[in-house]
Structures are given as C-alpha cells and as structure tokens.
C-alpha positions in Angstrom: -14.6 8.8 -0.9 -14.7 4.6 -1.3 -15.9 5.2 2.8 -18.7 7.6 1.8 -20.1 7.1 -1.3 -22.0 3.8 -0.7 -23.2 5.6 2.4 -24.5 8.3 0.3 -25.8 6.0 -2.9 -26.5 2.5 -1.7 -26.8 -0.3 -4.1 -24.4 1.7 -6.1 -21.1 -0.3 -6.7 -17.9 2.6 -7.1 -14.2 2.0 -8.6 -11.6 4.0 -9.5 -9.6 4.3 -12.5 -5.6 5.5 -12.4 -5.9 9.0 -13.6 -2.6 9.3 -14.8 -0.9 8.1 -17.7 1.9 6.3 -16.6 -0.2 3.9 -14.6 -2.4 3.3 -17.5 0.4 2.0 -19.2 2.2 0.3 -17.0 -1.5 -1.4 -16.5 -1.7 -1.7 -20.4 -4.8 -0.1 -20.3 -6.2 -1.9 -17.7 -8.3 0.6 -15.3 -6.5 -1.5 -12.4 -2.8 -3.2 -11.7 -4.1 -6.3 -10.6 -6.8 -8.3 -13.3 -7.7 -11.9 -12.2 -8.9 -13.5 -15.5 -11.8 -16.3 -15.5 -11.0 -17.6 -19.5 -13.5 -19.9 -20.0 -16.6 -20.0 -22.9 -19.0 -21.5 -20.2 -20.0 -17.5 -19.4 -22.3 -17.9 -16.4 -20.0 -20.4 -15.0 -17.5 -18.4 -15.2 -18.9 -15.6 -13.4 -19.9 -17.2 -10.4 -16.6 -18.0 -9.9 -15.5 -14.6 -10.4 -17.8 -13.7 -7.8 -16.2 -16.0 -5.4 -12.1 -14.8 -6.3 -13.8 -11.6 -5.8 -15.7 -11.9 -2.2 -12.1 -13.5 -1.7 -10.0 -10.3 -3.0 -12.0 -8.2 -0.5 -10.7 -9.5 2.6 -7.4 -9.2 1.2 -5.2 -6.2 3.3 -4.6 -3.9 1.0 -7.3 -4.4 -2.0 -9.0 -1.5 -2.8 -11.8 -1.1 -5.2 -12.5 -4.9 -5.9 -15.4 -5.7 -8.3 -16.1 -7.9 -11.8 -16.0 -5.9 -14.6 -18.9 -7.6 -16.9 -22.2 -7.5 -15.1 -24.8 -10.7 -16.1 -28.3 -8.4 -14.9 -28.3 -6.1 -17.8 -32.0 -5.2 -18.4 -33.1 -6.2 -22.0 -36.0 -6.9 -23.6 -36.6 -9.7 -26.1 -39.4 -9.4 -28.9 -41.0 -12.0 -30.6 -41.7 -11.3 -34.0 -45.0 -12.8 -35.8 -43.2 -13.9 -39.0 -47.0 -14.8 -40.6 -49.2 -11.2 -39.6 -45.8 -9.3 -40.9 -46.1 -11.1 -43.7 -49.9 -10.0 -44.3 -49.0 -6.7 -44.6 -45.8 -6.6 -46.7 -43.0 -6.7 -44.0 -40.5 -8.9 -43.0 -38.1 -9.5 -39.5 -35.4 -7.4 -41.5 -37.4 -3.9 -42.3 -38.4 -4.5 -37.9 -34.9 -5.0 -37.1 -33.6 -2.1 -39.5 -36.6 0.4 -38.3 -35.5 -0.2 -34.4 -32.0 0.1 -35.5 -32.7 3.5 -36.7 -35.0 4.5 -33.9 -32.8 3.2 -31.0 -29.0 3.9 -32.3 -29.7 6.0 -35.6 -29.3 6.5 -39.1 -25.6 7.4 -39.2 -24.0 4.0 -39.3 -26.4 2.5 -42.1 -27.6 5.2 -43.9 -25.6 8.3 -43.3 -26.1 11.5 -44.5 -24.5 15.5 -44.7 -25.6 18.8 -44.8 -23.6 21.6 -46.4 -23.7 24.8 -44.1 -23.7 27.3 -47.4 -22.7 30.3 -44.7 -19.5 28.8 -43.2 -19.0 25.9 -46.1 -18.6 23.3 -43.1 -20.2 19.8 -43.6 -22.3 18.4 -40.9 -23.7 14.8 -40.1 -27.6 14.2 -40.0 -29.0 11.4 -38.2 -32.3 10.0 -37.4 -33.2 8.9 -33.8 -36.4 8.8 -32.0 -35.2 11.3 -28.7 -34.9 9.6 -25.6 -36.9 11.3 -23.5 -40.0 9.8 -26.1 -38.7 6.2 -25.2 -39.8 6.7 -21.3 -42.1 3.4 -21.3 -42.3 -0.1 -23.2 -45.4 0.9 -24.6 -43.6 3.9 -26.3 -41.2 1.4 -27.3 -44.3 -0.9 -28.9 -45.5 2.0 -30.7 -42.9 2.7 -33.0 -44.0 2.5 -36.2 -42.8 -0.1 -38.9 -42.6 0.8 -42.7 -41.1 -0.5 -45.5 -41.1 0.5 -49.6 -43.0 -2.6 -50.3 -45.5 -2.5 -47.3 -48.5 -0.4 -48.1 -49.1 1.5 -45.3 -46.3 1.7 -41.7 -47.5 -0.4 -38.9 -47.0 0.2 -35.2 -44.5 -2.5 -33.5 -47.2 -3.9 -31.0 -49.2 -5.1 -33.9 -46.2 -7.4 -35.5 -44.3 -8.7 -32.2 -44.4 -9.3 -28.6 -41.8 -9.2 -25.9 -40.6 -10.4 -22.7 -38.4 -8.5 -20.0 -34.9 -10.5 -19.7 -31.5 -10.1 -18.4 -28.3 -10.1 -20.7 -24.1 -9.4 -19.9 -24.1 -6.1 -19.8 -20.6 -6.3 -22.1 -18.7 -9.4 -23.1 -14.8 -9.4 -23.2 -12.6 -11.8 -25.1 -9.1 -12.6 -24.3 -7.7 -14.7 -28.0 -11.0 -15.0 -29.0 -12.1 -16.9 -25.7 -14.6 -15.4 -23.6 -13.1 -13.8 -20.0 -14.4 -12.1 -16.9 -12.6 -9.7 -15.1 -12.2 -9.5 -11.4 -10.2 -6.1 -11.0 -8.6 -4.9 -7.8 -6.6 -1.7 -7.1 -3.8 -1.4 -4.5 -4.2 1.2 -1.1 -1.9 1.4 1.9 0.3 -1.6 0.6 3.0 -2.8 -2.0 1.5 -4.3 -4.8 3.8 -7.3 -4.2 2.5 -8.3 -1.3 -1.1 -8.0 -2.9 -0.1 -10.1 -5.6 1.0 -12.7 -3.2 -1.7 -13.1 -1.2 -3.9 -12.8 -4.6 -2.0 -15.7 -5.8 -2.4 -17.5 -2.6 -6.2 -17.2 -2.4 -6.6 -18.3 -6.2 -4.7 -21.9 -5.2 -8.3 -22.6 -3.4 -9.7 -23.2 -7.3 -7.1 -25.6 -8.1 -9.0 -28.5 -9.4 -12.4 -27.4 -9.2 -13.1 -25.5 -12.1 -15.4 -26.2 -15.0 -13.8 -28.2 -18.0 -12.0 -25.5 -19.9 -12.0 -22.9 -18.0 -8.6 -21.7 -16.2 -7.4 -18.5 -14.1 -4.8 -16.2 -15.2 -3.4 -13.1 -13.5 -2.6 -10.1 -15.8 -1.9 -6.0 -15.6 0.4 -4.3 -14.1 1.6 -7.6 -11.6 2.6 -9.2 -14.7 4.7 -6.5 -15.9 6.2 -6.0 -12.4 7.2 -9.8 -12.4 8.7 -9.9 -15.5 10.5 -6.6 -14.7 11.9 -7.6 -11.8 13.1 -10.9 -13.2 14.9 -9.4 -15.6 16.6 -6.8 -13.4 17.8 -9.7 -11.0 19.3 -11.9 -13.4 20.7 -8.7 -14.4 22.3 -8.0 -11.1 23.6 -11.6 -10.8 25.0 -11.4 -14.7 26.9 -7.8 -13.7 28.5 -9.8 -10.3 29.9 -12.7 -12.7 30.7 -10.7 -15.6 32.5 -8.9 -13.6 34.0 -10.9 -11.9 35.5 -12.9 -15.4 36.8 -9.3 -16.8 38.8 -9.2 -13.4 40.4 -12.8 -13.8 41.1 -11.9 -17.0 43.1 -8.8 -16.1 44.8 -10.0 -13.1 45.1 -13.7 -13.9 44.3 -15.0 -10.7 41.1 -16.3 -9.4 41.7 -15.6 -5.9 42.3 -11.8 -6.0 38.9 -11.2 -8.1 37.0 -13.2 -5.5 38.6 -10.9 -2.8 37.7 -7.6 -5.0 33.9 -9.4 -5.1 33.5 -9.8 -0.8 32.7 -5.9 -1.3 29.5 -6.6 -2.7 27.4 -8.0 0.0 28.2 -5.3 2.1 26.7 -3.2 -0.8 23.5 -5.3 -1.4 23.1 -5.3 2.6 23.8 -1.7 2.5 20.7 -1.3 0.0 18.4 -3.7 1.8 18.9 -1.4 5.0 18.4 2.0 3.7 15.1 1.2 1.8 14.0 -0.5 4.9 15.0 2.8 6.9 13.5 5.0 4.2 10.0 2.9 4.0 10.9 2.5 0.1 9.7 -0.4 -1.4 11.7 -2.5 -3.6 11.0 -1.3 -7.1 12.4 -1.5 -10.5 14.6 2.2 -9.8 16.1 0.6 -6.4 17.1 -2.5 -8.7 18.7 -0.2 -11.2 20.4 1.5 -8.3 21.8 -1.7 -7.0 23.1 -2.4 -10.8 24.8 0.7 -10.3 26.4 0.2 -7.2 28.0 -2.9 -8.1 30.3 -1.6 -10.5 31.5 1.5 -8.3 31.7 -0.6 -5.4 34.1 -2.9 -7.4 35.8 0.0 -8.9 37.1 1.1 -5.4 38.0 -2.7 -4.5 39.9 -2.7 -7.5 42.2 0.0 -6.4 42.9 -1.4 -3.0 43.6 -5.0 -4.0 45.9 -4.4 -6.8 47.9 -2.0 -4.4 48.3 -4.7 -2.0 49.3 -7.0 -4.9 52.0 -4.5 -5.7 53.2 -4.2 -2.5 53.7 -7.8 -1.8 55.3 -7.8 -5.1 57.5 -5.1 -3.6 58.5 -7.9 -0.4 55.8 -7.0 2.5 53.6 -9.5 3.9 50.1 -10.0 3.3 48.9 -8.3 6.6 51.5 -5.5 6.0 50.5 -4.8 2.5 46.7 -4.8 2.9 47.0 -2.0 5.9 49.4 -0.4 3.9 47.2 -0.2 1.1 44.2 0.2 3.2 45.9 3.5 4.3 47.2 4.6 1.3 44.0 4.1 -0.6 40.8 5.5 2.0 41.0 8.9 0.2 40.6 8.4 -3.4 38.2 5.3 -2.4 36.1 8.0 0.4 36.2 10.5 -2.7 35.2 8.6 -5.2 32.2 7.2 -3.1 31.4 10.8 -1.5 31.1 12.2 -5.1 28.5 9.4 -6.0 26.6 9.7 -2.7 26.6 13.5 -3.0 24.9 13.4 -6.7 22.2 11.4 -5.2 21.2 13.4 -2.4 18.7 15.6 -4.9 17.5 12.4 -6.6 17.0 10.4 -3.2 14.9 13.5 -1.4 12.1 12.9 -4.2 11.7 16.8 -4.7 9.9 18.6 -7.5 7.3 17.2 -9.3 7.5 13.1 -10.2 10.7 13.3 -8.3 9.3 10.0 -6.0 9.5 7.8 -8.9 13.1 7.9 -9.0 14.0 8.6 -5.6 14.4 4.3 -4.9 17.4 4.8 -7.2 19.1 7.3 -5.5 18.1 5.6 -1.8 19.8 2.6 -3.3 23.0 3.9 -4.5 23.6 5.9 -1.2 22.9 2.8 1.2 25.0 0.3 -1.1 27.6 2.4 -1.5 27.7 3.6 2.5 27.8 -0.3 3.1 30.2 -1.1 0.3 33.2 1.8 1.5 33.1 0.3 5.3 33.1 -3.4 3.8 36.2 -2.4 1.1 38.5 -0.3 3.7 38.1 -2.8 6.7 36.6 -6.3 5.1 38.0 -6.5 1.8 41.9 -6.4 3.2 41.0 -9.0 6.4 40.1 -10.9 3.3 43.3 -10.3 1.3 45.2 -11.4 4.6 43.4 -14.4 5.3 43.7 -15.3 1.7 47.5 -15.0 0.8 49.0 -15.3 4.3 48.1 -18.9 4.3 49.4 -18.9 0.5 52.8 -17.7 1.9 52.8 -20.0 4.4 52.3 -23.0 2.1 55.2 -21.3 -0.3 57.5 -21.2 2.8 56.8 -24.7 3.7 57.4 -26.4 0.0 60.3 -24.4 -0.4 62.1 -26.2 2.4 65.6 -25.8 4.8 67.5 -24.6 1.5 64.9 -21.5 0.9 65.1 -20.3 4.7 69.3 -20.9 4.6 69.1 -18.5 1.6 67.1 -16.3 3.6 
C-alpha cells in the first residue's frame, strides 16, 4: 500500500497509524515510535528544519512513513473589517465575528439549545449552521448576512469587510507550553534500535546550527525503549553482584562464589547465540529471560561447587573432588535445567494469538541455560581445580619438612 497509493493519488502525502493498542501506548499516543521534536517558538524556522531531519529520515534503511505532522500551507482567508461603515449601521467586529462563528462552526458551543422528543421523552441538541454544500464559493462566504439586536436591518458580509486568500499552520502543537514540530517516522523491515541510531546519527549534522532557542529532542516509543532497557541491564548486572554477596555470605569465602559466577558467561553467550539463531531481536522479554537464567544457572553451580567443597573437606584433591562431583551432580543439574528448557518450549514457538511478544523470553532462557549446563559440568570444575590446587600447593609449601614427616 505505501508503494501504490502515491501511484494512484499523487500529491497526496499517506502514513500509517499503529492500529493496535499496545503500540499506542508504548508510543504514548504517539501515531509513530519514533517522534523527532523541533522545540522552538520561531515556528517557520522551525519547520524548515523539520523538513530537512525529514528529507534525512527518508534515506534512512528501515524508515517507513516519514513526514511532519503540522503542515504551514493551510488555506485561510483573512477579512478586513471596515470598523467605520459597521459602525454606520449599528454593528461592530464582535456581532461579525459571533455571526461567522455561528454560520461556520454553529450555535452549540455559544448558544446551545434542546428539544424535548414528547414521544420517546429523549432530549436532543439543536444547532445552527449554514450547510456546507451552501459555502461552495467565497462569494457565498461574502454573502452571509450580519445582524445584530441593535442594528436596524442584517447586512450582507461583503458590504462591512474584505479579505485576502492566505496560508496558516494547519495545527499548532506545544510541548510545556513551547511550540514543537513533529517529524514522525515508523519502523519496516528493521529493529527500531538500529533506526534510532542512525536517527540519532543524522540529527548530530544540526549540532550548532540551529536558530537561538530552538533545540531537538527525540521522544515515543525510542524513549521508552531506552529507558527500559537501561533499567533491565543494570538490573542484570545488580542480580550478578547481589548474588554473588548472598553466596560469600553463605560460604564465607570469596573464591568459591567467584568460581559458582564463571557459569554465567556461558549463559549470557548462550542467550546472545540463540537470538542470533532465531532472528529475535534483543527486546525487553529476552532481558527478562536473561534475569531469569542467571539465578538457575547459579542455582546448579551451587550444587556442584559446595559438593566439591565437601569432598575436599572429606581429604580428596581439588582435581579429584571436582570430577567427583562433576559426576555425582550431572543428573540433578541436567534435570533441573531440562525441566526449565522444557516449560519454555510453548512460550519460545510464539503460538496462539500474541504469543510472539513473549516468545524472546522463552528463546532466552533455553539458549542461556543450554550454554550455562555445558559451562557448569565441564568449565565451572576446571575452574575449581585451577583455583584450589594452587591453594593446596601454597598450604603444602608453608607447612614445611615437619607437615610432610607427619604425613
């Protein structure tokens, strides 16, 4: 349709509003996700410049249905009234400017009016307007007539003003008060990440030469996305350290909560691959996903670590306690992460309705935790040999002859 309509109706500028609900809000009402702002009170300035972003935006891969919202070339007409002949006979500018008010928009907002249906009893509104199809010419316009209580007789409009054909802003839009232009742009065939980068990248050309007071600020759905994802990664970085503490609290040791930890690239890398594999975009469900994973991943850490703590308690050596407990612990860690990665088949497939928006949470629990049960059976105990074979060595050493006699 955006390939055919201009074909059909040149001169005719088309755009497309999100038709559902979801993406209205997320857009906060916005009828795109991406809204350049112009905020500036210098109006016409301001446009042009909009113009420019926008013959900018266009060329952008990926930017669909680029235009500026306010339009400068509305058709109006401006009268000049002759404050001295309305005078003469008994009218001012204000009974002109009231009559045309009713004529053009009607009587309801400044005189309205009801009538009582006595058959049904239901109230209805009455308003005056002069029909449409009668206002077909200027000259209709010119002959609408002008009365007043105090004026003797109506008069026509062409006898008490004239007028001029001129252009106005179809709408004007404030931001806080200040006057703002819109250049709106939706998203087809790309992330809107990448669109917002190369958005941002293009408005760094107006850096420095705009008017005095005027300045250029990116809104709708980007900004929510920003802020969202923000939030979610300091989020995933305050689960690893929080984490982290509660397991140096528990086993005092730093070492051993560090070696629990080395699960988790394996998860994030595990996340990063199967969204790539999938073609899923990074989103704010694959970022709750990869919240999620972190703590089951270092759930089944947990379990092998401390067993290979226990053991070397028991007398083994590092290398002999982490295969030992490598061995003894694949089944409840393979069951634990089978039972997750099973529950998010359904989820990750998408199916039944609006099932896609929450399939980047399932994708990303599956792939982190694929990643994360290789990386805790076969990394996590090279790590835990690595770590406290070279701690028994340096206890061995500082003990001395006298500790290997007693041996």
């Amino acid at each position: 349709m955006r390939e055919d309509l201009p074909l059909y109706f040149p001169g005719t500028e088309f755009f497309f509003q999100p038709a559902d609900i979801v993406s209205q809000i997320l857009n906060f009402g916005l009828p795109s996700p991406i809204d350049v702002q112009v905020v500036g009170r210098n109006l016409k300035a301001n446009y042009a410049i909009a113009e420019q972003i926008a013959n900018r935006m266009r060329h952008v891969p990926g930017a669909a249905d680029v235009h500026v919202q306010q339009l400068m070339n509305g058709p109006a007409i401006d009268l000049n009234i002759d404050r001295s002949r309305a005078k003469e006979v008994g009218l001012d500018q204000e009974d002109v400017a009231r009559n045309l008010l009713v004529s053009l928009s009607g009587s309801f907002q400044t005189s309205p009016s009801y009538w009582l249906n006595p058959e049904n009893g239901v109230t209805y509104n009455v308003a005056i307007q002069t029909p449409d199809y009668r206002l077909d010419s200027t000259q209709a316009l010119m002959n609408t007539p002008i009365g007043s209580s105090s004026a003797p007789s109506p008069q026509v409009l062409a006898n008490l003003a004239t007028f001029k054909p001129n252009v106005t802003p179809a709408a004007v839009y404030h931001y806080d008060i200040t006057p703002v232009v819109d250049v709106y742009a939706s998203v087809q065939g790309r992330d809107l990440g990448g669109l917002a980068s190369d958005v941002r990248e293009g408005l760094r050309e107006f850096d420095g030469k705009l008017p005095r007071g005027t300045h250029i600020t990116l809104r709708g759905q980007v900004e929510t996305m920003t802020s969202s994802f923000r939030g979610l990664a300091f989020g995933l970085i305050m689960a690893i350290v929080l984490v982290y503490l509660l397991i140096v609290v528990n086993f005092q040791s730093w070492l051993d909560p560090f070696i629990i930890i080395t699960a988790l690239p394996g998860a994030l890398a595990g996340i990063m691959w199967m969204l790539l594999l999938t073609h899923t975009r990074l989103s704010v469900p694959s970022l709750t996903g990869a919240i999620m994973c972190v703590g089951v991943a270092t759930a089944n850490s947990i379990l092998l670590v401390s067993f290979a703590r226990e053991r070397m308690d028991a007398g083994l050596t590092a290398l002999q306690a982490a295969m030992e407990a490598g061995f003894t612990r694949i089944r409840p860690v393979i069951m634990t992460a089978l039972a997750m990665i099973i529950g998010m088949v359904p989820m990750a497939l998408g199916m039944g309705e609006g099932g896609e928006q929450n399939a980047p949470l399932g994708r990303a629990v599956i792939g982190g935790l694929l990643f994360a049960t290789v990386a805790t059976l076969f990394f996590v105990p090279v790590v835990f040999t690595m770590i406290h074979g070279r701690r028994s060595g340096r206890v061995v050493q500082q003990a001395g002859p006298e500790w290997v006699h007693e041996e």
